[in-house]
C-alpha positions, 0 to 999 in steps of 0.5 A, a space after each residue: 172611562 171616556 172616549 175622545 175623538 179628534 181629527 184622526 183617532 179616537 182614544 179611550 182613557 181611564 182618568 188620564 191613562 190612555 188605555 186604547 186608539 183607533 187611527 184613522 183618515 178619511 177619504 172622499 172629502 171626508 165621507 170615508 173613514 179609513 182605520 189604520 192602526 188600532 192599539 190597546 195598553 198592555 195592562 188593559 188587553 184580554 178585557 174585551 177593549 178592543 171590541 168596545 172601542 172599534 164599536 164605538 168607533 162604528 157607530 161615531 163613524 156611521 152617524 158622520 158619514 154613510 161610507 166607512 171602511 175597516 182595514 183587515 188588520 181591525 178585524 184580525 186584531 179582534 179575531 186574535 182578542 176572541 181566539 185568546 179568551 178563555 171559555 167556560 
């Protein structure tokens, strides 16, 4: 798998299957990145993708700019993820 980040997402791929986004803008002449949407493929949810991509997004973010923002919906997409495993 690849992540790709352009202007305003960063996609992560499987090949040429696009398997997660997370859409952002930025704000402050570009010293603010503010997420909008994150979105994980059907076929690949319950594997913890979500969390892969919003930590790279993190660390990608944080060696462009100092100030970053993550919308409530990023984290409560992540709580729904966590609450949906299945512990052993």
């Amino acid at each position: 798998m690849n992540y790709i980040w352009n202007n305003d997402t960063l996609s992560l791929h499987d090949g040429d299957t696009l398997v997660a986004e997370i859409g952002f803008s930025t704000i402050d002449d570009g010293n603010t990145y503010v997420v909008e949407r994150t979105w994980v493929s059907d076929a690949y949810r319950g594997q913890g993708i979500a969390g892969k991509i919003t930590t790279t997004f993190i660390y990608k973010s944080k060696k462009k700019v100092k100030n970053y923002y993550l919308f409530a919906h990023i984290l409560i997409n992540l709580c729904k993820n966590i609450l949906s495993m299945q512990i052993y």
